[in-house]
C-alpha positions, 0 to 999 in steps of 0.5 A: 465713093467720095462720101465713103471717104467721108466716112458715109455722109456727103453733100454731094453723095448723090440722090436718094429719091424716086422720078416722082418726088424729083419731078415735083421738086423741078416743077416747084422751081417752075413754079417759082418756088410754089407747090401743092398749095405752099411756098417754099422759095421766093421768086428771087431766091430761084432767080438768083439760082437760075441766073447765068453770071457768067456766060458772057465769060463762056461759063454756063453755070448758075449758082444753084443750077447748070444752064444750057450750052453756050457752045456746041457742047454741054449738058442739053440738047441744045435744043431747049431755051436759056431760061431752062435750068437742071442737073445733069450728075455723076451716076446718070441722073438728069433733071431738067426744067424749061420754063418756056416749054413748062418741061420738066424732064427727069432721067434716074439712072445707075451709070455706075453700075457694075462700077464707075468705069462704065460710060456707056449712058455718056458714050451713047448720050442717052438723056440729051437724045431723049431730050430731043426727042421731047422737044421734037415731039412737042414742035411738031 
């Protein structure tokens, strides 16, 4: 809806992509912006995005990532370290990566479908179950 007011084209318009090449780019930023034989970011650049400026501030963000809750609540299980990073959007994707666990997790979804009213995939906090369920699976 926001890139149809902007006439189509938005940077933020969402992802056009399958599991797949997503999976690839977060284990790119595990590996510290090294993939499939080449470089593609700096180490720096990576800990630069992934860098929490402002938690002692309770603000979570990093400036190319989202970080874990600080509190009880946020976009993770919270069962997951602060070195992780991911994207959690609008219409229910989810990316997220750990690189203590070397976890990557990815959940594409329409949660917009049939329209922007529907909150059941938040409702129900599907993808930080599933998350759990990952990190439980992997802790015992």
């Amino acid at each position: 809806q926001g890139a149809a007011m902007q006439g189509g084209v938005g940077g933020h318009a969402g992802l056009f992509s399958n599991s797949n090449d997503v999976a690839k780019i977060m284990q790119m930023y595990l590996n510290n912006g090294y993939y499939g034989g080449k470089r593609f970011f700096t180490q720096e650049t990576l800990e630069t995005f992934n860098k929490c400026y402002y938690c002692e501030e309770d603000v979570r963000r990093g400036v190319g990532f989202d970080k874990p809750q600080l509190g009880t609540l946020g976009p993770t299980c919270g069962c997951i370290s602060m070195k992780s990073f991911g994207h959690s959007g609008f219409t229910g994707t989810y990316a997220w990566a750990d690189p203590e666990e070397e976890i990557v997790y990815v959940f594409l979804s329409n949660r917009t479908f049939p329209d922007a009213t529907n909150r059941k995939l938040i409702s129900e906090d599907i993808r930080t179950k599933i998350q759990q369920l990952i990190y439980e699976s992997i802790m015992y």
